[in-house]
N, C-alpha and C positions, 0 to 999 in steps of 0.2 A: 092864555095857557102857556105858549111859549114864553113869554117873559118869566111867569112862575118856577118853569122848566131850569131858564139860565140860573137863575139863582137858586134852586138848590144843589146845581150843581157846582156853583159859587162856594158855597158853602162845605162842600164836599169835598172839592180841593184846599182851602183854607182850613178841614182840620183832620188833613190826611187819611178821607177815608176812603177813597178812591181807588176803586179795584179795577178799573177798567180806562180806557184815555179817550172811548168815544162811543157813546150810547148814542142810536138809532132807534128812536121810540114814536111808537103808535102807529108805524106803515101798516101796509099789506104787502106779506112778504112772497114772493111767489120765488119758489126755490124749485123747479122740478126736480134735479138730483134725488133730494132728500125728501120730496111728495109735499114741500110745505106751501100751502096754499088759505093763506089767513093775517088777521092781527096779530103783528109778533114784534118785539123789543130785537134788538141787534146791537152785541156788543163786542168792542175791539179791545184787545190789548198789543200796544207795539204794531206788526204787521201782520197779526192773525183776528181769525173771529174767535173771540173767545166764546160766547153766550152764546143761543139763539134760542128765546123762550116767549111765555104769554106776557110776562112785565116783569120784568127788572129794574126795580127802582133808580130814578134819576139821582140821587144822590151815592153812586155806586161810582157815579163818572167824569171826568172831566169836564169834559167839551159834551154836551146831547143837541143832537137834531129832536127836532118836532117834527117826524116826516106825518104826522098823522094826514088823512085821504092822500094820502100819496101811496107809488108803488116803489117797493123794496125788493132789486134782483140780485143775483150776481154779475159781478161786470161782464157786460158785454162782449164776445168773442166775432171780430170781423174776421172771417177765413178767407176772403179775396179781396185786399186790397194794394196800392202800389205808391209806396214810400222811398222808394230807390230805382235808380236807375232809370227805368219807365220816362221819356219824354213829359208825361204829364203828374209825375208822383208827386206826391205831398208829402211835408215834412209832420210824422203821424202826431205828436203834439199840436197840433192846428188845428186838427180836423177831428182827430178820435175822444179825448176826454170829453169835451165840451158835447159831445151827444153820449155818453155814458157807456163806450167802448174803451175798455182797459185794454187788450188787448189785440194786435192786429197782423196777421200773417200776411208775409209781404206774397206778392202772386208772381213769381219769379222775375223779380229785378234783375238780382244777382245770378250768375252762375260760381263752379266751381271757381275759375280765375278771379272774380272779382268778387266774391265771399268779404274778403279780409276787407276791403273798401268798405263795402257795404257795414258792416260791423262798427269801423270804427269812427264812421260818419253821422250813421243812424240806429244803428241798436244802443250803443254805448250811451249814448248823449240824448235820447226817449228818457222821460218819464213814462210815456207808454210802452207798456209789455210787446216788445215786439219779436217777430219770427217769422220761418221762410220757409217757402217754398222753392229749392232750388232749382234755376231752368237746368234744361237739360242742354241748352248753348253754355259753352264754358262762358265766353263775354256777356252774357246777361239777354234782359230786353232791352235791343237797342236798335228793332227794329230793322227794315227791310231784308237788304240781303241777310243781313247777321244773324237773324234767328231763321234761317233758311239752311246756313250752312252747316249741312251733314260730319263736315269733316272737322267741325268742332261739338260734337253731342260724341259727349267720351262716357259713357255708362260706368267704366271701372272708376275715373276720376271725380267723377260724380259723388259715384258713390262713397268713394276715401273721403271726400272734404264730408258729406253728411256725419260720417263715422268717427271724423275729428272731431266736427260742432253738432254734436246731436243735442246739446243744450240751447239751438237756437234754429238749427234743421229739420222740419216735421214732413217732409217728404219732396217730393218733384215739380215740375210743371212743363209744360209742354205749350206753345202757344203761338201764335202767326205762322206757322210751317207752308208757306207757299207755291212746295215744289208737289209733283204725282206721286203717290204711294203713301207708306207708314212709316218712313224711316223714322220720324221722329216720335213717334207715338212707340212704335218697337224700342225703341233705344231708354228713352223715359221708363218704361215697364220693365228694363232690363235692370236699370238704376236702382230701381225699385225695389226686384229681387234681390238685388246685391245687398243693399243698405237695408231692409223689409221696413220702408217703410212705403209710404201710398204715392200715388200719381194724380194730380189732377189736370185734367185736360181742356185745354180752348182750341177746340181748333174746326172753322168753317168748314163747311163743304160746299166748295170751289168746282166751277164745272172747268173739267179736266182734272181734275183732285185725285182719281182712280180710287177714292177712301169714299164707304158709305156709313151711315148712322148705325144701322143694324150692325154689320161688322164688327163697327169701331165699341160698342158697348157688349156685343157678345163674346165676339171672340177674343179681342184684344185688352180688353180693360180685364180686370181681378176685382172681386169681391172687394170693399173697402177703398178700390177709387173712387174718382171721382167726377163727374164734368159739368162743368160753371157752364153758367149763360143758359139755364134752360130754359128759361121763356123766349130764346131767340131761336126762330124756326130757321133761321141761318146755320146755327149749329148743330141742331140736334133735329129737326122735323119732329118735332115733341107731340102736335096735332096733326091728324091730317086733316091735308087744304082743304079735300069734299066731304069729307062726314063729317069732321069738327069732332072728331073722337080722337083718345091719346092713343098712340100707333099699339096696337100689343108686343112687341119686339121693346118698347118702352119699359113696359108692366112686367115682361119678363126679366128687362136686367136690372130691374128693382128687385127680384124677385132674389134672384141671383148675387144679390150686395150692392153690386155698384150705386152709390149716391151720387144726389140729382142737387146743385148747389146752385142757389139764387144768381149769385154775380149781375148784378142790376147794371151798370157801369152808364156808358152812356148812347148803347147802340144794345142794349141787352133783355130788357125787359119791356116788351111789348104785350099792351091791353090784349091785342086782339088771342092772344096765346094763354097768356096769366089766364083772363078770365076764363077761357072753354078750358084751362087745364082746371082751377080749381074748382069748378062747378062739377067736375067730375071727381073729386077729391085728389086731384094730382098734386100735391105740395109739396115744396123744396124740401129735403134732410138738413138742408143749414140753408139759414140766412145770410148772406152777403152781401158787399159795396161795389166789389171792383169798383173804389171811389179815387178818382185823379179828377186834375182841374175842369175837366169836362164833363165829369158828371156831380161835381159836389155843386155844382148853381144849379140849372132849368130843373136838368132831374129831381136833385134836390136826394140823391144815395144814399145818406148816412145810415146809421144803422136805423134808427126810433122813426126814419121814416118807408125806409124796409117794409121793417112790422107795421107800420100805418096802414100802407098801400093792401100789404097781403092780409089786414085784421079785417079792410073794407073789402073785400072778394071774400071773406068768412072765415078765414082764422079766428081764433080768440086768442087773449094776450097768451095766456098759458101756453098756449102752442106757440106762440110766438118766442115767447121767451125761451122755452125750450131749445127751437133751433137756432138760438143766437147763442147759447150757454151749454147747456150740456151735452147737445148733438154734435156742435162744432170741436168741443174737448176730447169727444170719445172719437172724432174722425182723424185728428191728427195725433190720438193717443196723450193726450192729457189729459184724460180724468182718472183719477181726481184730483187731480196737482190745480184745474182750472174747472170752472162753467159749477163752479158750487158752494153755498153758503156753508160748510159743514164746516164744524167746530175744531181749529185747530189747522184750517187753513189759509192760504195766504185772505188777509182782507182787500180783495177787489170787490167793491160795491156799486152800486147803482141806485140814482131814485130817480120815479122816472109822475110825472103828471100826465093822467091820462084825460084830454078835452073833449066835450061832446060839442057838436057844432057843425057847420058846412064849408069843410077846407077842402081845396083845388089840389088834387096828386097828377105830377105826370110822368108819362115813359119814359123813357130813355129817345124815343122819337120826338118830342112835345106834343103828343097829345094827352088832353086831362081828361080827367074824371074828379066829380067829385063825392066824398066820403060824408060822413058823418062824425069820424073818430080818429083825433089823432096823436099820437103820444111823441110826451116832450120830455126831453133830460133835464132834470132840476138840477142832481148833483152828483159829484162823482170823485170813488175814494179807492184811491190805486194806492197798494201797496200799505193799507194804515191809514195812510193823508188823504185828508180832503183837498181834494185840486179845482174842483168844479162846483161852481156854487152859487144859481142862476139868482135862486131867491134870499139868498143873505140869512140862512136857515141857522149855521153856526156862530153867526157874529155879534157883536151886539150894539144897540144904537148909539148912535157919535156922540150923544149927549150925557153918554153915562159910561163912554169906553176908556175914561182915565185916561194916562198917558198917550199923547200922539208921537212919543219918539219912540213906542214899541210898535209893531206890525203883528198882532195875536196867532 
């Protein structure tokens, strides 16, 4: 079938009939945005989705994928990861395309002072879509004392660089604060209000910390923040230790707005928590990596293994997808610029193979478990282009590919 596929679209560019430059035909499209949940053709022109229908004939298009039994997303949105600055960050090109995350929000690398670095080192020079979370340390995450010190969390300065780069600014972050009180969690929320855009928070509770969980999500956070690592009872006390029930101070500041963000990383999501959280239906608002060099091996963080872990504690893909795409767009105010197949915007796509089988998932501790169900990135098409392309779905075989001084 694929062979038949190449050639008529062989054909179709040989006599200019070609209304589209990349037909995606025969997935299963799961688009939550737009409710699309079926067999559906997917069609690009330049760097939008032009189509999205029951079949659009292969001779309309260029280049056509066969994704038939495969899954068709929009690309994947990582809301915590760390590509800058961060001791362990990854350069998001390495790490993000090749698991079918187009997009990746850095988890405050950068602050205000080091913005313009950050930009022209790693935003600029990505093929993956990237974007920030500014700490609320003007120097960034650079660890110990440095994100300690109060006397560089400038809420107004903060706030101005957001208000310069708000094409690459989606809100706050607040993170390692090692001293007693809120100062940095106040100052973050201050940034906040100035710029209005969101806060997301990491920050333990430390004995001697004088910060508690309840607090810190009722009184201090707003509607529309946020705080990562919630499977780590370090952060959040998300379960309690003797009933193995999610605390109701929990359930209340869900109630109240504030979102609950995955941040897996490599000390962040723990069985013993995931599980008694989602057996109660407690499940993240967004899917994330917090992925740097230590947790993209044992853990194994990337995005499709995310949704793996949380699909085997009883998610299904659809919800999954969901909060990897269009929960994570509406939390940092992208949608519908991202996280959606709709016609007319940019082409960020995903295919993704989902396997039935006995694979080994583990924490962020190393311990495993194992699942049944794990889903993998076949390919991936940021901006129009296909960049990622496990199974050789658009190429065609060496024996019939004509010229070897062109590169297709």
């Amino acid at each position: 079938m694929r062979l038949g596929i190449l050639a008529l679209a062989l054909s179709a560019c040989l006599y200019g009939q070609s209304k589209y430059d990349l037909l995606l035909k025969g997935g299963h499209v799961i688009d939550p945005a737009n409710k699309r949940d079926g067999i559906m053709d997917v069609a690009v022109k330049g760097n939008t989705i032009a189509r999205v229908a029951s079949s659009i004939p292969a001779v309309e298009a260029i280049k056509v994928l066969d994704v038939s039994g495969l899954y068709v997303t929009p690309g994947l949105i990582d809301l915590h990861a760390h590509v800058y600055g961060y001791s362990g960050s990854i350069f998001p090109d390495d790490s993000a395309l090749i698991a079918g995350t187009t997009t990746v929000v850095d988890a405050g690398g950068a602050g205000w002072r080091t913005f313009d670095d950050f930009y022209e080192k790693t935003i600029r020079p990505s093929r993956t879509r990237v974007l920030a979370f500014l700490n609320i340390v003007g120097r960034g995450m650079l660890g110990g004392d440095v994100e300690s010190n109060t006397g560089d969390m400038d809420p107004e300065r903060t706030a101005a660089k957001i208000r310069e780069r708000r094409d690459y600014i989606v809100g706050i972050k607040t993170a390692h604060f090692a001293l007693p009180g809120w100062t940095a969690i106040d100052r973050a929320v201050k940034a906040g209000e100035l710029s209005g855009t969101p806060v997301m928070v990491d920050d333990k509770i430390l004995t001697g910390a004088e910060r508690d969980t309840r607090t810190k999500l009722l009184e201090k956070l707003r509607p529309g923040d946020m705080h990562t690592h919630m499977y780590n009872d370090r952060q959040l006390e998300l379960v309690d230790r003797f009933t193995g029930r999610v605390q109701p101070y929990i359930l209340e500041a869900r109630k109240k707005g504030v979102l609950f963000d995955l941040g897996h990383g490599a000390g962040s999501f723990l069985w013993p928590v995931a599980v008694k959280a989602m057996r109660q239906g407690f499940a993240p608002d967004t899917i994330s990596t917090d992925l740097h060099s230590s947790s993209i091996m044992i853990p194994e963080s990337d995005m499709p293994n995310c949704i793996s872990k949380l699909m085997n504690l009883g998610m299904t893909l659809q919800e999954g997808i969901a909060k990897s795409t269009i929960r994570p767009a509406e939390a940092i105010r992208r949608y519908p610029e991202l996280g959606t197949l709709g016609e007319g915007r940019v082409a960020d796509i995903s295919v993704f193979e989902l396997r039935s089988g006995v694979f080994a998932f583990k924490d962020a501790w190393h311990k495993k478990m194992l699942g049944n169900k794990k889903l993998e990135a076949v390919a991936t098409i940021r901006d129009g282009k296909l960049v990622y392309d496990r199974k050789g779905l658009g190429f065609p075989e060496w024996t019939s590919a004509g010229d070897y001084g062109v590169i297709p």
